[in-house]
C-alpha positions in Angstrom: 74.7 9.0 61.4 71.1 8.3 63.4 70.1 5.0 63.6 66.8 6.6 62.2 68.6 8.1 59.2 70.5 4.4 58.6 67.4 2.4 58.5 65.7 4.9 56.4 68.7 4.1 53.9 68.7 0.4 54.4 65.2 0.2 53.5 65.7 2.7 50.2 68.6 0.4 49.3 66.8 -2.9 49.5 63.6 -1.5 48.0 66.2 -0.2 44.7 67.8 -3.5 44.4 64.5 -5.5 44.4 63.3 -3.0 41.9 66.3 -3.5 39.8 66.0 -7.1 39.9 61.8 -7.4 39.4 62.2 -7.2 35.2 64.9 -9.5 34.4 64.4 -11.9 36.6 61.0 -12.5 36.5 61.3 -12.5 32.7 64.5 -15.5 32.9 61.5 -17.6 35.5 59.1 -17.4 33.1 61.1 -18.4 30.4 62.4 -21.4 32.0 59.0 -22.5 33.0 57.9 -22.1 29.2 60.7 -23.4 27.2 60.4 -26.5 25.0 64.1 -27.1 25.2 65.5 -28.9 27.6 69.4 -29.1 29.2 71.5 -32.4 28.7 71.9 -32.9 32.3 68.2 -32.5 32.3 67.4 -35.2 30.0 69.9 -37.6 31.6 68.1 -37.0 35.0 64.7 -37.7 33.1 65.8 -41.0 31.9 67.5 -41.7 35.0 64.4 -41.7 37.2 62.2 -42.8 34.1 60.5 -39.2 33.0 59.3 -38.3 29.8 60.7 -34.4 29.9 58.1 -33.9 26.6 55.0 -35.3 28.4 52.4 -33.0 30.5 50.2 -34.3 33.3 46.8 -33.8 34.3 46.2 -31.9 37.8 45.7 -35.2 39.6 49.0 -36.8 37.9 51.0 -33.2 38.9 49.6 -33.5 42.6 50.5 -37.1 43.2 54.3 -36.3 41.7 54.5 -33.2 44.1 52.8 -36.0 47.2 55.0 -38.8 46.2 58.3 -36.5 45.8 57.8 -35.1 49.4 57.0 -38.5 50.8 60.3 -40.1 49.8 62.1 -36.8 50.6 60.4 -37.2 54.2 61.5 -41.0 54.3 65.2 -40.4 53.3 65.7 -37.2 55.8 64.2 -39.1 57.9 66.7 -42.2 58.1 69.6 -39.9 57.6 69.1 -38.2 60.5 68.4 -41.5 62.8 71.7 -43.1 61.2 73.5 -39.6 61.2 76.2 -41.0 64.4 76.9 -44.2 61.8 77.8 -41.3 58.9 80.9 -39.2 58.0 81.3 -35.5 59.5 79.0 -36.7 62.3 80.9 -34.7 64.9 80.0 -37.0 67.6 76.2 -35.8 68.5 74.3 -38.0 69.5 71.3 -39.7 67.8 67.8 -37.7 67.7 64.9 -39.4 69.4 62.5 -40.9 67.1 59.2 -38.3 67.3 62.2 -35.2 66.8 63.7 -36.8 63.7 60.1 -36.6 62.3 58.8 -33.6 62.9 62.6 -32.3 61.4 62.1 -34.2 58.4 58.5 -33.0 58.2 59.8 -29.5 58.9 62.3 -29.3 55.8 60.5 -31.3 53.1 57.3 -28.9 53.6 59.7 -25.7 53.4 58.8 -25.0 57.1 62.4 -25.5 58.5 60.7 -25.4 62.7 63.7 -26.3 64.9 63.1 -28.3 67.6 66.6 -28.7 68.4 69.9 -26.7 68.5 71.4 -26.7 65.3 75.4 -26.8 66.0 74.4 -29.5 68.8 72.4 -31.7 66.9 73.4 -32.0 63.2 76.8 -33.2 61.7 78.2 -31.4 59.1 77.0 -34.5 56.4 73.5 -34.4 57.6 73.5 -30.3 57.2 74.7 -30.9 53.7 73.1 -33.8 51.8 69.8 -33.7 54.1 68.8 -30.3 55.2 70.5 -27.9 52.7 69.3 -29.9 49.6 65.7 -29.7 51.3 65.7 -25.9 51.4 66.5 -26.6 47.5 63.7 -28.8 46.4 61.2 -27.7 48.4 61.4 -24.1 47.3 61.3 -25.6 43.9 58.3 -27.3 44.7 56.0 -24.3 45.3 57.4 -22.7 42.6 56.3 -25.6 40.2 53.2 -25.2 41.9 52.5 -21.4 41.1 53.9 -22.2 37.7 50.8 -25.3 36.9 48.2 -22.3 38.6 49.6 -19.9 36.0 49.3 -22.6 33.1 45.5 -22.8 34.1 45.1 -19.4 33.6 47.0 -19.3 30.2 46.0 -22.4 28.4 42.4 -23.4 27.2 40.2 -26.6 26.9 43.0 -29.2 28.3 43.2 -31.0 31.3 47.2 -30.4 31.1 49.2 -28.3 33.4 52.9 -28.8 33.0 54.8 -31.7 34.1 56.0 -31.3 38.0 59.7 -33.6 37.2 60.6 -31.0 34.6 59.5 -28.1 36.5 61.2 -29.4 39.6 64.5 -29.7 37.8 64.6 -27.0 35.7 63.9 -24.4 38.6 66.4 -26.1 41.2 68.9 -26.6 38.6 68.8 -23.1 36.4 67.3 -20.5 38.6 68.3 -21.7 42.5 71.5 -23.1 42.3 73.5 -20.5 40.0 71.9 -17.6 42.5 73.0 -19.5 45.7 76.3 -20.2 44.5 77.1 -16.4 43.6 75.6 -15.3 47.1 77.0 -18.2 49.2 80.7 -16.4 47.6 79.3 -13.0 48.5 78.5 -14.2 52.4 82.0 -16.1 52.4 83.8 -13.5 51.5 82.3 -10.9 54.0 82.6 -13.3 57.1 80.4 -16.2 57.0 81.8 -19.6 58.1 82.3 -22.1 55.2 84.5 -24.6 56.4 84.1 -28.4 57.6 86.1 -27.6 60.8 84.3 -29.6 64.0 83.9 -27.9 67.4 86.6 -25.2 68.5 87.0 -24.5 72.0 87.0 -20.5 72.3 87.2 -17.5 75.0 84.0 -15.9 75.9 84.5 -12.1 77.6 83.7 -13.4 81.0 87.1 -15.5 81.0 85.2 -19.2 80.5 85.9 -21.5 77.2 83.2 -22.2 74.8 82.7 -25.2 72.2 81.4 -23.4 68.9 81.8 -25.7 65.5 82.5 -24.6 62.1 80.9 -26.1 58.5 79.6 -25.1 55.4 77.7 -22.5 56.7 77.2 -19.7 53.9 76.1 -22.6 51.3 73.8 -23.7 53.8 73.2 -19.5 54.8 72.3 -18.8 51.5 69.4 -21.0 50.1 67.9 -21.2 53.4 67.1 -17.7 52.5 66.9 -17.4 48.5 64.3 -20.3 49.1 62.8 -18.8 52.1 63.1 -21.9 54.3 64.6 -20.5 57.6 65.7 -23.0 59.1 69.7 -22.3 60.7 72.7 -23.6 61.4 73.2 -22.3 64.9 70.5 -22.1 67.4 70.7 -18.5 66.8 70.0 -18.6 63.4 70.7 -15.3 61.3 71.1 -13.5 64.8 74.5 -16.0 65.1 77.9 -13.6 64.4 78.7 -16.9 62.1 75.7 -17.0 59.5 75.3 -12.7 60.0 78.3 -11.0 60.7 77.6 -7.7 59.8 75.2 -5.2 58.7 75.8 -5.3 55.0 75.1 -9.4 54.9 71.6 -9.0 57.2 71.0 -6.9 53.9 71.9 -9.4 51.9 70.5 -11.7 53.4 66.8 -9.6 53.5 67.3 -9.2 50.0 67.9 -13.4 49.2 64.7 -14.3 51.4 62.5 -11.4 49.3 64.4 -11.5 45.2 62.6 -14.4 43.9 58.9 -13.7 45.6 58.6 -10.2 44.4 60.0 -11.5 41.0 57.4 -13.9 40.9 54.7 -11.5 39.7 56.8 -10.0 36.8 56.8 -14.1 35.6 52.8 -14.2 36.2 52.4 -11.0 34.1 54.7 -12.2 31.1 52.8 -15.6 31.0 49.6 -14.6 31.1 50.5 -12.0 28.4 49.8 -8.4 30.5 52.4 -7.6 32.5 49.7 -5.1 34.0 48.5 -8.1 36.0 51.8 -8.7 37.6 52.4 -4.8 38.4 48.8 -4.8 40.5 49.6 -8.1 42.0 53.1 -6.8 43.1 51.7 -3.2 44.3 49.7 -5.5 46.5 52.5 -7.1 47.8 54.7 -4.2 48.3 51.6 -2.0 50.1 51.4 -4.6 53.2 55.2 -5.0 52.9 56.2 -1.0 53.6 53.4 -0.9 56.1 54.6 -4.0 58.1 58.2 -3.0 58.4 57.3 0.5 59.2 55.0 -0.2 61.6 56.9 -3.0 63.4 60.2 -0.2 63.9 57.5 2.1 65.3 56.4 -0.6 67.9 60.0 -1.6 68.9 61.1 2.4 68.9 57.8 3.1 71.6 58.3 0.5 74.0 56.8 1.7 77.3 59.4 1.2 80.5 61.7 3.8 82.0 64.8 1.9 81.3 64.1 1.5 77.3 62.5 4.7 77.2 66.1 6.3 78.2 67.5 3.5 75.7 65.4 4.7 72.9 64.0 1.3 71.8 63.7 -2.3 73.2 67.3 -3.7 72.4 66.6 -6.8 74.5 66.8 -9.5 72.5 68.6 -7.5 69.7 71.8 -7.6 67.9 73.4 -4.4 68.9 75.3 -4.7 65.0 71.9 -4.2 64.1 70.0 -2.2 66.1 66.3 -1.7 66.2 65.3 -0.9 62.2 67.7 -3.7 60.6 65.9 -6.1 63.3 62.1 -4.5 62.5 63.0 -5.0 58.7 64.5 -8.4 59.0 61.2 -9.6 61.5 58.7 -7.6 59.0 60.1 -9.9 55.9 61.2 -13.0 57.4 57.1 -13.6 58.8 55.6 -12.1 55.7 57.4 -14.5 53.6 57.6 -18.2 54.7 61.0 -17.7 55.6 61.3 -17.8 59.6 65.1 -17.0 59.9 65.3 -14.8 62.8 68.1 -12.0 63.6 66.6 -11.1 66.9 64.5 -13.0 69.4 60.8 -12.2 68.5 59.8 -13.2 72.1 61.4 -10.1 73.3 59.3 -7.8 70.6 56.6 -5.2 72.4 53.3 -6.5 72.4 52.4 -5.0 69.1 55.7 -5.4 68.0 55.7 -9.6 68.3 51.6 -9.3 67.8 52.2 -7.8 64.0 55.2 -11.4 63.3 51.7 -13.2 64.3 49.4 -11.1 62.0 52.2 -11.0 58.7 52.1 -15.1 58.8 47.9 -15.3 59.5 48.0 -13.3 56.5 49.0 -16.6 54.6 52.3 -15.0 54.1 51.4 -13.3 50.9 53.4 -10.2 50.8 55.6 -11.3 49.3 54.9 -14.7 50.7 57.6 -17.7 50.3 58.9 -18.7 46.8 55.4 -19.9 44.7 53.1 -20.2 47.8 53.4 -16.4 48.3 52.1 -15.6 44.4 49.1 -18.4 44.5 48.0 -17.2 48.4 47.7 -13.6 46.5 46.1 -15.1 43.6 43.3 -17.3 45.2 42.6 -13.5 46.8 42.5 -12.1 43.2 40.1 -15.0 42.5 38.0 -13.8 45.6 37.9 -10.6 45.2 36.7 -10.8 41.4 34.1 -12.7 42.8 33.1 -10.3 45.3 33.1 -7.2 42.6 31.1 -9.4 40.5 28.4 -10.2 43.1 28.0 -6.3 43.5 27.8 -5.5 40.1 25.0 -8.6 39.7 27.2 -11.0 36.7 29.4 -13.8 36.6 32.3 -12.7 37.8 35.7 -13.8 35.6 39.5 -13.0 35.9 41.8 -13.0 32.9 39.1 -14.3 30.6 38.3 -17.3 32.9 34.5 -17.5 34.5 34.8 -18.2 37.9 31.5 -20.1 38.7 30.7 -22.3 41.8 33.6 -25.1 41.4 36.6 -22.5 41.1 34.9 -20.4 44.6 34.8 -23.8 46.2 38.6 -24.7 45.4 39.6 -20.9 46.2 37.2 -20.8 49.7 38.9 -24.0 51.1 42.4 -22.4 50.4 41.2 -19.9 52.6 39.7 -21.7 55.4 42.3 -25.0 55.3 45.2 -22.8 57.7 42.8 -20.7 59.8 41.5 -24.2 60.9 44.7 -25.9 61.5 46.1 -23.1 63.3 43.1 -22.2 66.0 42.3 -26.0 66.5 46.0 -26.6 67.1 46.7 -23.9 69.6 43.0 -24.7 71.1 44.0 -28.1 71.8 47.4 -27.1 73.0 45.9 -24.7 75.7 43.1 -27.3 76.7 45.3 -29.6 77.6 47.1 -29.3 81.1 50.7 -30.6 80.2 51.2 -29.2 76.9 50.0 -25.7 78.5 52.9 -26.0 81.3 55.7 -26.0 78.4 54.9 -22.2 78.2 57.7 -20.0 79.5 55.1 -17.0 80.2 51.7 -16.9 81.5 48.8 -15.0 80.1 48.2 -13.8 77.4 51.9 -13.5 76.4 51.9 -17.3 77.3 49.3 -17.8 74.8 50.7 -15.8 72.0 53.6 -17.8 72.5 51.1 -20.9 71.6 49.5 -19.4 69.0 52.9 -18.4 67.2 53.8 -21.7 67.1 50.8 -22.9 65.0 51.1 -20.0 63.3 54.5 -20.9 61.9 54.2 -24.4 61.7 50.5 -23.7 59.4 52.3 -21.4 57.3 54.8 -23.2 56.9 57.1 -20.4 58.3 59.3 -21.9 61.1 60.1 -19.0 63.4 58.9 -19.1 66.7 58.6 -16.8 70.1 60.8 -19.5 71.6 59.7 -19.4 74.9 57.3 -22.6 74.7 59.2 -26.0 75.0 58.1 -27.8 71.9 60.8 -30.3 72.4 58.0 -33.1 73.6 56.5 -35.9 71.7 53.0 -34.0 71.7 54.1 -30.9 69.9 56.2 -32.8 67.8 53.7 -34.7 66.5 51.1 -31.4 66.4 53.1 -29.2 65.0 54.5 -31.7 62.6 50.8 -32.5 61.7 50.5 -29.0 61.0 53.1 -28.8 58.7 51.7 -31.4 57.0 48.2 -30.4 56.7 49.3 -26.3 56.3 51.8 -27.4 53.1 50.3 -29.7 51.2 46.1 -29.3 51.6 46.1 -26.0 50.2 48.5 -26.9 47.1 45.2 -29.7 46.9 42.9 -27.3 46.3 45.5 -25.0 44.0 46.1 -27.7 41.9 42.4 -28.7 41.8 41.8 -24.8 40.3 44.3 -24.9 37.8 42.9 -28.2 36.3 39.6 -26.1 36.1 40.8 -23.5 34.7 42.7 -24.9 32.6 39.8 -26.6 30.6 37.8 -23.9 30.2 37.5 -21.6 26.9 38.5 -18.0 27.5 35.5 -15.3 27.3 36.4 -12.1 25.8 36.7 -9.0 28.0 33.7 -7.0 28.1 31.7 -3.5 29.6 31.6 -5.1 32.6 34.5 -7.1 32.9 36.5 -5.6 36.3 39.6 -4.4 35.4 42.1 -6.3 37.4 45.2 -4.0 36.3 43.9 -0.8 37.9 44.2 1.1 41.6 40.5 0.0 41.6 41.6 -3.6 41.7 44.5 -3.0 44.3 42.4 -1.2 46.8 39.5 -4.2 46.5 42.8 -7.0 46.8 44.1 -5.0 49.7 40.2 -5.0 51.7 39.4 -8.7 50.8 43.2 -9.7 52.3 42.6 -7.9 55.3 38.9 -8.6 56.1 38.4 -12.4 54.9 41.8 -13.6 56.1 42.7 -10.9 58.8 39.7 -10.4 60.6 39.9 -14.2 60.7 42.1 -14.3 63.6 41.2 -10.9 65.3 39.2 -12.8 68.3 42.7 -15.1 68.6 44.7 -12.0 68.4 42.5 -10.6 71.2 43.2 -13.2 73.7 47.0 -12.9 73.0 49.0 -9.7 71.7 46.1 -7.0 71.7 45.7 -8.3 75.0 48.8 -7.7 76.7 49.7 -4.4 74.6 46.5 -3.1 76.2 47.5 -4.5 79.7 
């Protein structure tokens, strides 16, 4: 079989399993986010931490439970990883410096999962478990809480309720994430993944030298980092690592955890706002920039220009040869247009274009299908937007799902929009002003600066992968990029929250003659422009300076 013909097949098969699994389990999301019942070990958690399960909040009230849940999440990761060489299953590393422990506790609470460090050389097994894996948990759950109080705006009508974040936060970690990731963390175990809680294992490399590589609960850890699409791995290698992605049928498994529950997400919008119409255009959306992504990215890596890869047939370097060129191009294609960032090849190594197009899928917002809740309110702040801009053509007040969109609900949607664009350029400006933090660049150039410019990317997105040749290990980029983070996480899910309050209160208007039908190819095509031009063509001068650059070299 061609390797042409297999990633044709891999890409039918994925595309059939995600189709299979769009109906039923966007249906179960949405009825979890709207059920009045709740689970006995629910309610015990309620009245363990004080929470009135039957109560909804107001947008402010849901925003400060979502700021005050990640700040204590920060704090406790925070102090288990400092005390981590006092704790159980430490393995013996040694103790993370102070500005790294931060911006890795900064990393995982915002869903971000950036690696500073090497994972199997700087995390005991006990760390891995009770800190970072139950991060990728209930920060996943967070922006799906999010999405779900943005939906409720849409749906409900003169309140100033959206849901109640303690009982969204539970019910989604403890009904929707944690039965999938046991099943799947089962599937990887069984088909090669390490789950153990075996230390470090001296081993025989094919040169004839001895190497120290540890076991741990790997596939448990393997698995939500991609059903939640946090990234972040247990070896330095990540997904690329023979131990977290032995073969070619778990890299498609694992493509298919870190895209199930995004592109599910619209089948839930749809049912809750009563037209699953909505959700079929939303997804269309999603799956048109998808398709084109991964194609495009295999096309880049299969026309590398050099004599030696042109008799190759592709750029293998920095590839998995289990993989090959179109599993690599489809796993780099999803990975950056979800918030995911697990890696299973080295995206420094990409062609220009190639490495250019992981930039663009992240400045994109990661929309497409995004990571789990941020991806569906990106693409829905762009609905907002482009409503708007059909309405100023056609001269009336523009509204979307019987909600008028007037000056307060643009001003919410147009700081969305401009919040990571800002972060990113005025973090990779500084960077490359300053002398010293320019030097930690492993290339010059413009492929120097595309490295620099990735890493803002990611860390604004709250995507995590990175080109890998900058040294970020320093107390400045810790403390940028973990500013970043920061900033790229929780401003926009400000400004979401802010719009769903507005929403929320308003009484629906009934559709009309001129009311834009958002359920139509009409509506897709308008979605597709307004994501490419107001949040693309964003970045092109950026881009310029960087990828476009040195593919034009």
């Amino acid at each position: 079989m061609s390797a042409t013909l297999a990633g044709w097949l891999q890409a039918i098969a994925l595309v059939g399993a995600l189709a299979l699994c769009y109906r039923p389990l966007g249906d179960y999301i949405a009825r979890l986010l709207t059920s009045a019942k709740h689970l006995r070990a629910e309610k015990a958690l309620y009245r363990l931490v004080g929470v009135d399960g039957d109560a909804d909040q107001r947008w402010p009230v849901y925003l400060r439970s979502v700021l005050a849940f990640s700040t204590l999440s920060v704090l406790f990761l925070y102090g288990l990883i400092r005390l981590q060489t006092h704790l159980l299953l430490s393995l013996g590393v040694p103790e993370m410096e102070a500005h790294q422990a931060w911006n890795t506790a900064i990393s995982f609470t915002t869903n971000t999962n950036w690696q500073s460090y090497s994972g199997e050389s700087a995390m005991g097994h006990l760390v891995q478990m009770t800190g970072l894996a139950v991060q990728n948990f209930v920060s996943a759950a967070v922006g799906i809480a999010v999405v779900a109080a943005l939906i409720r705006g849409f749906t409900r009508n003169r309140t100033d309720r959206v849901g109640n974040f303690w009982v969204d936060l539970t019910r989604i970690s403890l009904r929707l994430l944690l039965p999938i990731a046991i099943v799947f963390a089962l599937v990887l175990a069984a088909n090669g993944v390490v789950q153990n809680f075996h230390g470090f294992h001296e081993v025989g490399t094919l040169t004839g030298s001895q190497q120290a590589v540890p076991g741990g609960p790997v596939a448990s850890q393997e698995v939500i980092k991609l059903l939640g699409t946090n990234g972040g791995g247990f070896y330095n290698a990540n997904s690329a690592h023979p131990f977290e992605n032995p073969t070619g049928f778990t890299n498609l498994v694992e493509i298919f955890l870190l895209l199930v529950i995004a592109f599910s997400l619209p089948r839930t919008f749809g049912r809750m706002v009563g037209d699953h119409r909505q959700g079929y255009a939303i997804v269309a959306v999603m799956g048109l920039f998808w398709v084109a992504s991964a194609s495009l990215m295999t096309f880049f890596e299969h026309q590398h220009a050099g004599s030696a890869l042109q008799a190759a047939g592709a750029a293998m370097e920095g590839k998995e040869q289990r993989f090959g060129i179109a599993a690599s191009g489809l796993f780099a294609a999803s990975t950056t247009l979800t918030s995911t960032g697990a890696v299973n090849s080295f995206h420094d190594s990409y062609s220009p274009f190639g490495g250019g197009l992981t930039i663009f899928n992240m400045m994109l917002g990661e929309i497409a299908p995004g990571g789990t809740g941020s991806g569906l309110y990106g693409m829905l702040i762009l609905a907002i937007v482009a409503v708007f801009v059909a309405g100023l053509m056609v001269g009336r007040t523009p509204e979307y799902l019987g909600k008028k969109l007037g000056g307060r609900e643009m001003k919410f949607a147009s700081l969305y929009i401009l919040t990571t664009p800002a972060i990113v350029l005025i973090g990779a400006g500084t960077a490359i002003a300053l002398p010293g933090e320019r030097a930690g660049m492993l290339n010059s150039g413009a492929h120097g600066f595309s490295e620099v410019l990735y890493a803002f990317t990611s860390a604004a997105n709250n995507n995590g992968s990175a080109f890998a040749g900058i040294t970020v290990n320093t107390t400045w980029y810790d403390t940028a990029l973990g500013l970043a983070m920061v900033f790229g996480r929780f401003l926009p899910m400000v400004f979401v929250l802010a719009l769903a309050g507005s929403l929320a209160k308003q009484q629906p208007v009934p559709a009309s003659a001129g009311t834009l039908p958002t359920h139509k190819p009409l509506f897709v095509g308008l979605l597709s422009g307004v994501v490419l031009i107001v949040v693309g063509l964003t970045y092109f001068p950026a881009l310029a300076l960087g990828p476009i650059a040195e593919g034009l070299h």
